[in-house]
C-alpha positions in Angstrom: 0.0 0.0 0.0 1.1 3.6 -1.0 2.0 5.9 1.7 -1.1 8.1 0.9 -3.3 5.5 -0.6 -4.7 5.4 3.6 -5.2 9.5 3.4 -7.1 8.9 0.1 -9.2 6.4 1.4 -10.6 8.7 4.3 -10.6 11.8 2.3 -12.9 9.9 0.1 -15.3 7.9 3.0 -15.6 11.5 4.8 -16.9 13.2 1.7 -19.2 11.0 0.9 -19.9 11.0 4.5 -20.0 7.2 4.6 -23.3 6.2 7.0 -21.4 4.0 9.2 -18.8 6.3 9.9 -21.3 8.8 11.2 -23.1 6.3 13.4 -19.7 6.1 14.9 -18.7 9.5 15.1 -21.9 10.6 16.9 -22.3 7.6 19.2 -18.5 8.3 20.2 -19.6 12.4 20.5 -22.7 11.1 22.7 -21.2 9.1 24.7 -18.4 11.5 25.8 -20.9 14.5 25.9 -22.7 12.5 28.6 -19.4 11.7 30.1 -18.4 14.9 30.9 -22.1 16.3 31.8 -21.9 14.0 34.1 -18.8 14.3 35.7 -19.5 18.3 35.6 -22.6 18.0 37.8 -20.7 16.0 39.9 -17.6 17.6 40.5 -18.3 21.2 40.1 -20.1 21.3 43.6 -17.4 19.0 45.3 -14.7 20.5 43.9 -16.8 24.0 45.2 -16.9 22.4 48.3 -13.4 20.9 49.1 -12.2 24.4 48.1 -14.1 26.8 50.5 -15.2 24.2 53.3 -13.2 22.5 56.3 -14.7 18.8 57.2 -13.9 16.1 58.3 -13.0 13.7 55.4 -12.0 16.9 53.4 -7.9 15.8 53.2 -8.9 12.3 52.0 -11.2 12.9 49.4 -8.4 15.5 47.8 -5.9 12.3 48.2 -8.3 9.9 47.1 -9.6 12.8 43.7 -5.3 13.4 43.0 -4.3 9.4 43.1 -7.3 8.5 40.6 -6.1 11.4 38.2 -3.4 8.7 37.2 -5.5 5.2 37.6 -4.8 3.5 34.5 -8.1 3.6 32.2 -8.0 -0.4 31.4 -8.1 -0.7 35.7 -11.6 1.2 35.9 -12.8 -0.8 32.6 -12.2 -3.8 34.4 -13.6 -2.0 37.9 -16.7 -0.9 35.7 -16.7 -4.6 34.3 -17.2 -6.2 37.6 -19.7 -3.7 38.6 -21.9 -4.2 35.7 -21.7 -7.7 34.7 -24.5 -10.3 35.7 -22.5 -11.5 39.2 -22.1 -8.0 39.9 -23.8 -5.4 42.7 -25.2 -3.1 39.6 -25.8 -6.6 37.5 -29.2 -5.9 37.5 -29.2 -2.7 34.9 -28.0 -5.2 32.1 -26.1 -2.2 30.4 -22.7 -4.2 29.9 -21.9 -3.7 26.3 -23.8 -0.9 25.8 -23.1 2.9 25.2 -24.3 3.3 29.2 -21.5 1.2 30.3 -19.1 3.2 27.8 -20.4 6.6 29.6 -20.1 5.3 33.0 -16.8 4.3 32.4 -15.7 7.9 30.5 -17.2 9.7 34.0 -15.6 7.8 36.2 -12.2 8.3 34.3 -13.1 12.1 34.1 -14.8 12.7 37.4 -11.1 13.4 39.2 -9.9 15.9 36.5 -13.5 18.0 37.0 -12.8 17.6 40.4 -8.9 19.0 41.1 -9.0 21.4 38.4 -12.1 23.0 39.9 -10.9 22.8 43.4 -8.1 24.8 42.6 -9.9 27.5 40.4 -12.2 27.4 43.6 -9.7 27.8 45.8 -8.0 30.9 44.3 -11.5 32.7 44.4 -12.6 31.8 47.7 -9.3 33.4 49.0 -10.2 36.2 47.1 -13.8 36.6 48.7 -13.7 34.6 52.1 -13.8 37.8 54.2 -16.5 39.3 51.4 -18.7 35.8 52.8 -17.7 36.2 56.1 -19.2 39.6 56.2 -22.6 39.0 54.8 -22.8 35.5 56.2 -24.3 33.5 53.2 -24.9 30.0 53.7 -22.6 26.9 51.7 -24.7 26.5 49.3 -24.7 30.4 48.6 -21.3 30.3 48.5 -21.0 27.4 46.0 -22.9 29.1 43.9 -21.5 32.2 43.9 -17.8 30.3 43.5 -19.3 28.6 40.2 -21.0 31.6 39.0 -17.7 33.7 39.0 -15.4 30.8 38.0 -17.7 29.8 34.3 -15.1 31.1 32.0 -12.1 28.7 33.7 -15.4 26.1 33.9 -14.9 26.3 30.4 -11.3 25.0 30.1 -12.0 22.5 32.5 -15.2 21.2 30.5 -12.9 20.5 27.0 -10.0 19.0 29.2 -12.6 16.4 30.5 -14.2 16.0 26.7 -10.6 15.4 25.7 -10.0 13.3 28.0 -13.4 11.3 27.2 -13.3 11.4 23.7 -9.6 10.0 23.3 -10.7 7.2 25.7 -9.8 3.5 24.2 -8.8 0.9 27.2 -11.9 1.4 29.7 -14.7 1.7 27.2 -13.4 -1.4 25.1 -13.7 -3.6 28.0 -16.8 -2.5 29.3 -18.8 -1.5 25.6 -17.1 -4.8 23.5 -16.8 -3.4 20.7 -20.0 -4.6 19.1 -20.7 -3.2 15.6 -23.4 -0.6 15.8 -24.1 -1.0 19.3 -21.2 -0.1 21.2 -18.0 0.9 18.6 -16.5 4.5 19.0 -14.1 6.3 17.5 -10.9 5.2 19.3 -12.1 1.2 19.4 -12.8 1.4 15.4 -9.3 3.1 15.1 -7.9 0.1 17.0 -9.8 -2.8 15.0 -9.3 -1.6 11.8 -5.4 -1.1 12.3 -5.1 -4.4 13.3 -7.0 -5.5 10.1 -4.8 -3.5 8.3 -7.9 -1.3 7.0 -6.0 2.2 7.2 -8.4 4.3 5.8 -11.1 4.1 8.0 -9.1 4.2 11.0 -7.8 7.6 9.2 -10.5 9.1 8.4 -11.4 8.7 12.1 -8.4 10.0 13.1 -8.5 13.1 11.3 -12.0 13.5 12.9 -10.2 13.1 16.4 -7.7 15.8 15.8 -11.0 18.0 13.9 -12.2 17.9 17.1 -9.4 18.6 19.1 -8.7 21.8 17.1 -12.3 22.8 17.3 -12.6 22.7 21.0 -9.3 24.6 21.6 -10.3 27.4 18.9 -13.7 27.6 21.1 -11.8 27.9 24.7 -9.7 30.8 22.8 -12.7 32.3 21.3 -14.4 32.4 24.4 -11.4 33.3 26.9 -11.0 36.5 24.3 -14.8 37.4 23.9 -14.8 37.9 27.8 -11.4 39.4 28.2 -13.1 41.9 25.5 -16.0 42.3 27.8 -13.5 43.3 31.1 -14.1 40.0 33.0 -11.1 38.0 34.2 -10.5 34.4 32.8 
C-alpha cells in the first residue's frame, strides 16, 4: 500500500460522509458529551466544596480525587466490568456492552480531573472573597454558587479538558462496551480494530475527525477566553 493510498481512502469515505462512519462518530460524541455532563454535575459542587469548606474527610477525598487522576483507564474498565456484569452489585441494569456502560466508564475516568481542576480554580476565588462571605454570612450553598457563578469562563477549560479526555478514551470503554458493531464501537475502538486489520483508511478518516475535534474545541476555549477578556471579566 502507498504511503497516501490510507489519506485517500478517508478523504474519500468523509466526503461522501460514509453512513457507518457517522453512526460512529456521533455515538462516540454522545457518549463522551454524557461523560463529561456528568462528571460536571458531579464535580463542580465537590470540587466548590473541598475548596471553600473545612470537614472532616476533606484531606482524603483530595488524596483519594489526585491518586485517581493517574488510575490506569484499562483498571476502571475492568472495575466498571465487575460492577456491571451479571454477578455483579449493579448486575441488575444489564447495560454491559452498551453505550451506558461506555459513559459510566468515561465519568468515572473524568470525574477526578472536574474535580482537582475545579478545586483549585475554587480555591484561588474563595481566598479572594472569604472575608466578602464572612461579612454577609451567606450559607454553603450560597457560597458554592457564587464560586461557580464567578469561576464559568475557567469552567470552560475545564469542560474540554474532560471531553478530551473522554473522547480520546480507548482501554476502559473497550472492555466494558465490546466493541459490538453498531451497538457499542467508537471512535478510538474502530481506530484500533481496523489497524489491526490492516484497514488504514477508515481508521484515518477517524483520526483526522479526532484531531478535527481537538482543534475545534481549543479554537472555542480561545474564542471564548478572548470574547470575555473583550467584555473586562477576568478568565
Amino acid at each position: 500500500m502507498e504511503f497516501l493510498t490510507p489519506f485517500k481512502i478517508a478523504f474519500s469515505l468523509l466526503l461522501a460522509a460514509d453512513p457507518e462512519l457517522m453512526g460512529i462518530i456521533r455515538l462516540s460524541m454522545l457518549i463522551s458529551l454524557s461523560a463529561v455532563a456528568c462528571s460536571l454535575a458531579i464535580g463542580l459542587p465537590v470540587g466548590a466544596l473541598l475548596a471553600s469548606m473545612k470537614f472532616p474527610g476533606r484531606q482524603a477525598i483530595i488524596i483519594l480525587s489526585n491518586t485517581l487522576l493517574s488510575m490506569p483507564p484499562v483498571v476502571v474498565g475492568l472495575i466498571i466490568y465487575i460492577l456491571v456484569s451479571q454477578s455483579g452489585p449493579l448486575g441488575w441494569t444489564n447495560i454491559l456492552y452498551t453505550p451506558y456502560a461506555m459513559a459510566l466508564a468515561q465519568t468515572v475516568l473524568v470525574l477526578p480531573i472536574s474535580i482537582a481542576l475545579s478545586r483549585q480554580v475554587f480555591e484561588t476565588l474563595n481566598g479572594e472573597y472569604d472575608r466578602l462571605f464572612i461579612s454577609l454570612g451567606i450559607s454553603r450553598w450560597q457560597r458554592i454558587k457564587t464560586l461557580v457563578f464567578d469561576a464559568r469562563v475557567a469552567l470552560v477549560t475545564i469542560a474540554l479538558a474532560c471531553f478530551g479526555r473522554a473522547i480520546s478514551e480507548v482501554g476502559a470503554v473497550i472492555i466494558v462496551g465490546g466493541n459490538i458493531r453498531h451497538v457499542s464501537r467508537v471512535m478510538t475502538t474502530t481506530i484500533a480494530l481496523e489497524t489491526s486489520k490492516g484497514e488504514l483508511g477508515i481508521a484515518m478518516a477517524l483520526g483526522i475527525v479526532l484531531l478535527s475535534i481537538a482543534l475545534l474545541v481549543n479554537v472555542a476555549s480561545q474564542f471564548i477566553s478572548a470574547h470575555f477578556k473583550k467584555a473586562g471579566l477576568d478568565v
